[in-house]
NUTOR-858840 format. One record per atom (N, C-alpha, C): x, y, z. Coordinates in steps of 0.05 Angstrom, whole numbers, plus 5000, padded with zeros to 4 digits. Layout:
# residues N
XYZ
...
***
This chain:
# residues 384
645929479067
647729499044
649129239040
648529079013
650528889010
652628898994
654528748992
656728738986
656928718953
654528598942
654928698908
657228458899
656528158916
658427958909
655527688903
655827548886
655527248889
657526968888
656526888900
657726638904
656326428875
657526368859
655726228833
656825998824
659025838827
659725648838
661125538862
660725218872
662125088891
663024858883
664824678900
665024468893
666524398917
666424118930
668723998944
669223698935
670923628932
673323388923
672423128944
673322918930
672922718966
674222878984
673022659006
674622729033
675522559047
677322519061
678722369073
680622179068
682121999066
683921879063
684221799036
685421959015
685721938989
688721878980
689821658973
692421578971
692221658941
695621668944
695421848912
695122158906
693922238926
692522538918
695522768929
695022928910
696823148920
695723458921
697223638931
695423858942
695124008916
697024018893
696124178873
693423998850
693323728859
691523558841
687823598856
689123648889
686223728903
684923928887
687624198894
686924448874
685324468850
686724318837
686524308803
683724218809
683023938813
680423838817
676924048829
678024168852
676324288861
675824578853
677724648835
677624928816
676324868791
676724628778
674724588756
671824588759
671924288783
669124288786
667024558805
668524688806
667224998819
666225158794
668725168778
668725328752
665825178735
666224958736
664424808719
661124798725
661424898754
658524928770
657225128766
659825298753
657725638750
657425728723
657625428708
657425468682
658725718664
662325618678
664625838661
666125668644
668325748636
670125668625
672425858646
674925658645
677725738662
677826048643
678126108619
678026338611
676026558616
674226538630
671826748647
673526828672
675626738683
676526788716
679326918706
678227168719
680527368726
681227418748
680827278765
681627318791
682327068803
684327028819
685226738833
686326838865
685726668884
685626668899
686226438920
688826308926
689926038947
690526138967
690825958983
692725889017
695125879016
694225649023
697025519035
696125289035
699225119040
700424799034
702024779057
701124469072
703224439093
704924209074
703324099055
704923849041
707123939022
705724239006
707424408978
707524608990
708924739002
709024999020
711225119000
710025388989
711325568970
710025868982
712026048984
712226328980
709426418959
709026278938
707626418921
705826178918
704326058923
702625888917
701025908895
699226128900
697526288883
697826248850
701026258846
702426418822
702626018808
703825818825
704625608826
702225478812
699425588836
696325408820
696525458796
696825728787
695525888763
697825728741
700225708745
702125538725
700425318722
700225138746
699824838735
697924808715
695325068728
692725018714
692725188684
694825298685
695625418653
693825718651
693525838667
691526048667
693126338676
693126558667
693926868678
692026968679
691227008715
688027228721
690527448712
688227708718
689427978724
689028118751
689027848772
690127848793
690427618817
692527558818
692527328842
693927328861
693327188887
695327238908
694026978929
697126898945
696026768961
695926808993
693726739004
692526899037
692826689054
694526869079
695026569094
692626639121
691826519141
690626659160
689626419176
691526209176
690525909187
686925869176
685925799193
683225819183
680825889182
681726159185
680226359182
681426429147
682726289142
682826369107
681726409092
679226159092
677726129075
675526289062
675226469092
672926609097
673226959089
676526979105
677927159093
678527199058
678427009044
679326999015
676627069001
674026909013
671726969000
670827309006
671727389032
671427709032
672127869008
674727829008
677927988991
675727868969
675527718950
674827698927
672027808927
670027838939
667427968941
669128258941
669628358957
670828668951
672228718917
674028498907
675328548882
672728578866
670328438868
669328408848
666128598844
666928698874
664428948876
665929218863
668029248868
670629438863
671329478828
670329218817
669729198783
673429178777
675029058795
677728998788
676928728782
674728588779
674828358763
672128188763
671127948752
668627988744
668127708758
669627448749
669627228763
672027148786
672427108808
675027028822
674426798830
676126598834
676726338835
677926268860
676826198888
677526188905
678125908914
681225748919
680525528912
682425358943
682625188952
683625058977
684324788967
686024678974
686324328980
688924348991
689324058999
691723909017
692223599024
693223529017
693523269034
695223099057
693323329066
694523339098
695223019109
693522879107
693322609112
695122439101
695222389083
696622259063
699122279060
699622529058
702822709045
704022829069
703222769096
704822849110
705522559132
708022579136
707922389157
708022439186
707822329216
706122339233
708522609246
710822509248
712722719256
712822969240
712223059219
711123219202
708323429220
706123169214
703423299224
704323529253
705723259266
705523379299
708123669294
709523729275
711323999275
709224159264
708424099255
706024379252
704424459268
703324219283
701724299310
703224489325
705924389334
708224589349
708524839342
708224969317
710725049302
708425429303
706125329315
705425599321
705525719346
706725589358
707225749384
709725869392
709526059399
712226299396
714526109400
715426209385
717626089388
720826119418
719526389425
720826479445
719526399476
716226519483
715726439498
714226249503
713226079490
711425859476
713025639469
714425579457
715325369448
717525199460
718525349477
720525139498
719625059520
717325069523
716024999534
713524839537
713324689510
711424359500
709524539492
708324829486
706424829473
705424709442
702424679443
702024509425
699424609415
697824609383
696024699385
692724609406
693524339397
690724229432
691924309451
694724339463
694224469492
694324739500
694124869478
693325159473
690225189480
688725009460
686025079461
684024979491
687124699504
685724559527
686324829558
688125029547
688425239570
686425349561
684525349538
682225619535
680125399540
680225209546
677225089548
677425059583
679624999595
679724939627
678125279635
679425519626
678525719631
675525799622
675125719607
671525729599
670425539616
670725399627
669225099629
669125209665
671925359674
671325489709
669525709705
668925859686
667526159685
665126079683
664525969658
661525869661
659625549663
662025499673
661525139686
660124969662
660825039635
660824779614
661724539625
660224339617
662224089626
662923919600
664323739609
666023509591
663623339574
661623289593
658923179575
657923329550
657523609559
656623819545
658223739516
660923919525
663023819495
661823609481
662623399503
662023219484
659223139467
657323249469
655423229465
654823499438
656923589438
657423729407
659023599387
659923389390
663223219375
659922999372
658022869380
655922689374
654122829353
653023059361
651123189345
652723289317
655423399320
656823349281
657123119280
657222849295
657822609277
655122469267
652922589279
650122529266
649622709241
650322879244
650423119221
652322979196
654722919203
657622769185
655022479165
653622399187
652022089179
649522129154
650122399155
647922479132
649122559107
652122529108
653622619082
654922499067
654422309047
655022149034
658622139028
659722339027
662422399037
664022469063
663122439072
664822489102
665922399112
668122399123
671422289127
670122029162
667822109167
667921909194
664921979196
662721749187
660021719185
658721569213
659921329226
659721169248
658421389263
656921299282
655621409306
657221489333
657721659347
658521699365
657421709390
657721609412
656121679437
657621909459
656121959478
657522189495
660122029511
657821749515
660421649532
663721559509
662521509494
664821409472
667721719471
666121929465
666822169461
669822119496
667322079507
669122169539
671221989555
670921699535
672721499539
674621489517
674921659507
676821659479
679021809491
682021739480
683821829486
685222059499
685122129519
686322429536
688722549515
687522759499
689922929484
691123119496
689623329508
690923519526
688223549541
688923489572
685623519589
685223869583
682923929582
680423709590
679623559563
680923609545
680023569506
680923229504
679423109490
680322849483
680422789455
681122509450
680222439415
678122579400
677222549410
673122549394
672422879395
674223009422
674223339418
675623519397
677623359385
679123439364
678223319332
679723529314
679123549290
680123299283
679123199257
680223089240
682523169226
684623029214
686423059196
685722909166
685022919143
683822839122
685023029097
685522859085
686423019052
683323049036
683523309022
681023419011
681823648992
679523848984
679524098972
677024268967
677424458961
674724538963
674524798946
672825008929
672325218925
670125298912
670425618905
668225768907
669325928874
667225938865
667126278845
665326428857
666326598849
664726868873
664727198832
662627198840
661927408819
661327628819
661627878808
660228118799
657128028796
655428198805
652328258801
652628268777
653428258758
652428418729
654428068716
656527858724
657827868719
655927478723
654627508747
653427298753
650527228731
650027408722
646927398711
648927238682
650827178679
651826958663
652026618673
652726648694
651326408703
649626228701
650225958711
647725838706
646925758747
645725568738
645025578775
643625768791
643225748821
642025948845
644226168849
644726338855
646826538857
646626538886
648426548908
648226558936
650326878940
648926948947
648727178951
650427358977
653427478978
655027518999
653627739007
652227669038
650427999043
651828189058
653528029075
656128139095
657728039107
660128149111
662328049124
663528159144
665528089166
667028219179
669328109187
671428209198
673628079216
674028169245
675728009259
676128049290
677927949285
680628089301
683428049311
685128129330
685827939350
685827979370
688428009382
690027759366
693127679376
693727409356
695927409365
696527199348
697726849362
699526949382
699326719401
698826759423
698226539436
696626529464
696826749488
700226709491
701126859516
700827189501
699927229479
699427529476
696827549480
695427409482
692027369475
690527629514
689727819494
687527889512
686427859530
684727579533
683527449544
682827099533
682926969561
681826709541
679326589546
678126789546
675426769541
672626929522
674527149511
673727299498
674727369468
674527409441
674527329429
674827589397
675827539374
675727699360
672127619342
671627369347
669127309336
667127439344
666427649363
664727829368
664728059355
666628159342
667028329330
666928309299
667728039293
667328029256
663727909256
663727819276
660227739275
658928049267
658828209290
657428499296
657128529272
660528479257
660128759232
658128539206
659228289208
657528239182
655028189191
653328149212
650628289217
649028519208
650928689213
650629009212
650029009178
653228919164
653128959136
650028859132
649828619130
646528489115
644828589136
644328679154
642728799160
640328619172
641228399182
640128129194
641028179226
639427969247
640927849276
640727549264
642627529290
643527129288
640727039294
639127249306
636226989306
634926979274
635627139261
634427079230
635926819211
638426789225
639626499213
638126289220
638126159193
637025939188
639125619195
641425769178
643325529185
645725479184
647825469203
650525669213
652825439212
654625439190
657125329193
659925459204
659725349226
661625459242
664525319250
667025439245
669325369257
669525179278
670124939274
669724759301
672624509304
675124779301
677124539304
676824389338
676024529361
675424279374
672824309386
671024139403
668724229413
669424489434
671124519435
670824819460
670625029437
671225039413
671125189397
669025329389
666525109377
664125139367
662825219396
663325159415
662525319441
661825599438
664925749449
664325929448
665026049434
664326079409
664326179372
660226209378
659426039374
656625999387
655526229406
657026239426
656426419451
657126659437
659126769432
660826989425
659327079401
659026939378
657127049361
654127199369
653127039388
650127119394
648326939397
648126669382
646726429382
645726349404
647926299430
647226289449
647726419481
646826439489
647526609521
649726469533
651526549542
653826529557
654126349565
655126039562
655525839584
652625559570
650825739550
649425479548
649325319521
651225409507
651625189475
652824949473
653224889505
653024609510
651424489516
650024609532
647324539542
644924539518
646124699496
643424659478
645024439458
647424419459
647224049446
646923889453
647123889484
645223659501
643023619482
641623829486
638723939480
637423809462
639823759434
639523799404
638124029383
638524259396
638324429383
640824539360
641924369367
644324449338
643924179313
642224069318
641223879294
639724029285
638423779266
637523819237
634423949243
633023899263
630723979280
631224169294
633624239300
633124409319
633424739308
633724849337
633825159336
634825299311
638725239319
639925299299
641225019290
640524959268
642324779245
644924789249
646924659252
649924729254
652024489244
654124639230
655124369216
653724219197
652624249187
649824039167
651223909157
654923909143
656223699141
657123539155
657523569183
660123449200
661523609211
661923839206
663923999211
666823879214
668724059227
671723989224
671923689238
670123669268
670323419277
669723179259
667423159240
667122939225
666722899196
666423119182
666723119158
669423109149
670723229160
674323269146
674623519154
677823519165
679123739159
682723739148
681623919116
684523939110
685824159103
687424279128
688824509126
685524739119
686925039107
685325139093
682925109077
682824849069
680224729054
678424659078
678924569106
677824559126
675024779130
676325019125
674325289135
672825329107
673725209082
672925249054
670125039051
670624769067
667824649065
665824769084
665424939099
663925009113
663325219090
663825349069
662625639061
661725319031
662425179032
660824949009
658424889015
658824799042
655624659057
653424859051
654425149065
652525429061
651425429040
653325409016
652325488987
650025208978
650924958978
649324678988
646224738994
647124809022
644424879032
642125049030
644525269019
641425629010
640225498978
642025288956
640925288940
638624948935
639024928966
636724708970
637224468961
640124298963
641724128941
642524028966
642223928991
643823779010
643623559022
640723429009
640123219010
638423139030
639822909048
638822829066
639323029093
641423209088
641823349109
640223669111
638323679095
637723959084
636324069096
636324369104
634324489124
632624629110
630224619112
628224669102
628224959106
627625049080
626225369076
628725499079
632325419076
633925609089
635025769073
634926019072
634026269058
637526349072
637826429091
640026529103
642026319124
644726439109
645926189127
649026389140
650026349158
652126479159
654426289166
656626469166
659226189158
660326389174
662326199189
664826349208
667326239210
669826409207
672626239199
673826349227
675526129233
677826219265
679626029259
681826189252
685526089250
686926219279
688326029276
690125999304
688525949324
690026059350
688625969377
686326189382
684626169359
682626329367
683526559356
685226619338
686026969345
684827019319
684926949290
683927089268
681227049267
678827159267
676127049257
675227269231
673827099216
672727269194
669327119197
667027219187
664627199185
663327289168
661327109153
660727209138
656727199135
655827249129
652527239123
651327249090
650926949086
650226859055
647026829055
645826879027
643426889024
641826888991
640226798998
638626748970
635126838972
635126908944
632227048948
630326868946
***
């Protein structure tokens, strides 16, 4: 059973260090050229759909886009969910638009994170998710959140620091094939492992980028899309996993809500992860894309480091992963972060990705994770 959504335009904005740029001009920019991809007019979209702003941080965002861009859907709202947003918003609007509460929705991201924030700025946001009670008086930070879940993965199933690093090389070979990408240069394992200690065991080259960008989607009615112009990519299923919200509430740190939004949007399309062709996945640090990788299904417990040794997460290999860069080298900004990963997907099913393109890829699935691991959403896209 599918979801009775397409995806019928995309678009993403430059990336990376854009002086001048602001988060409602990312917006504006990456909502046209989406709109403009699916051969609409701003008057076809009844539905709207934002984040969040660390640069313009408003209560109503949503309501704020829809002013600047001069437009009243007959419904908008804005979804916060760190970054698992993205993935989350393209759900919510696939449901509005199977549901016939509206025919086009406009799902749209930017920020300039980079640019518009300054460095004492950046690093309060890093802080500013950890409880505030039992978390925060005590130096938590978001890398040394993720460097307590990677010390703990890395004793359970003896990943090592090469491994990592040898996922932070294989997206920056992936980043070298995208004519936009915030950091194209070559990376080596050793470079990766001599780069700056951020929180052990995680270093420079293990962590995301910070980059101003934007990014979005129209997402359509079946009946609503055959107006379109273009490939229609096709939402076959989705799911969520939620687990906790900060660390010291967390379950386990090794286990994950991404098993559970995987299962279900499997189930929905009615696919396994071995039928993916080519998987953009959440990768704010390499322990991330780890075990997101593992936990989904891709790989057995302990070896999705071992298969980037391998290079089975290139362009040859097994599974395709990141085909842009992912968060480590393409860009990541804010919310639009998890928004270029469901761009690349759409990119790639409609055979438009260039030098980075995987041949024959029919099915691609996309996976969003905000916070320390705790929100995941998943999704499974496709074209006939």
């Amino acid at each position: 059973m599918t979801m009775e959504a397409f995806i019928t335009g995309a678009y993403d904005t430059a990336i990376g260090e854009l002086p001048g740029s602001s988060c409602m001009g990312l917006h504006a920019e990456a909502a046209l050229g989406a709109v403009a991809d699916a051969g609409l007019d701003l008057a076809d979209i009844d539905g709207v759909l934002c984040a969040y702003s660390f640069t313009e941080p408003h209560l109503m965002l949503g309501s704020v886009f829809c002013e600047s861009l001069g437009i009243h859907p007959r419904h908008c709202a804005a979804l916060q969910a760190g970054g698992a947003s993205a993935c989350i918003m393209i759900m919510q609007s696939a449901a509005l638009v199977a549901s016939g509460q509206c025919r086009h929705v406009l799902v749209v991201t930017g920020d300039n994170r980079l640019t518009g924030m300054s460095r004492d700025g950046a690093m309060a946001a890093l802080v500013e998710v950890g409880h505030p009670q039992f978390e925060r008086p005590f130096g938590i930070s978001v890398p040394a959140s993720y460097a307590l879940v990677a010390r703990r993965y890395m004793h359970e199933t003896g990943v090592t620091s090469e491994q990592l690093a040898a996922i932070a090389v294989e997206q920056r070979r992936h980043a070298g094939r995208h004519p936009k990408a915030h950091k194209r240069e070559p990376v080596t394992v050793a470079q990766v492992l001599a780069s700056k200690e951020i929180a052990s065991p995680l270093r420079m080259l293990d962590c995301c980028l910070v980059s101003d960008g934007g990014a979005a989607l129209v997402i359509s009615s079946r009946a609503a899309a055959r107006d379109c112009r273009g490939v229609p990519v096709e939402i076959l299923g989705g799911g969520q996993g939620h687990t906790h919200e900060h660390l010291v509430a967390a379950p386990s740190l090794t286990d994950f809500g991404c098993k559970a939004s995987s299962k279900a949007a499997f189930e929905r399309a009615g696919v396994a992860a071995c039928d993916i062709d080519v998987a953009e996945i959440y990768d704010s640090f390499t322990i991330t894309l780890a075990i997101e990788l593992e936990s989904i299904g891709f790989f057995e417990r302990g070896e999705a480091g071992l298969a980037a040794v391998h290079g089975e997460l290139g362009l040859g290999g097994r599974l395709p992963c990141n085909t842009h860069g992912g968060l480590l080298s393409y860009g990541h900004s804010g919310a639009a972060g998890g928004m270029f990963h469901a761009v690349e997907a759409v990119h790639q099913l409609r055979g438009r990705a260039g030098a980075r393109q995987v041949k024959d890829a029919k099915l691609a699935f996309v996976h969003g994770d905000g916070g320390i691991l705790s929100a995941h959403c998943s999704l499974v896209l496709g074209v006939h």
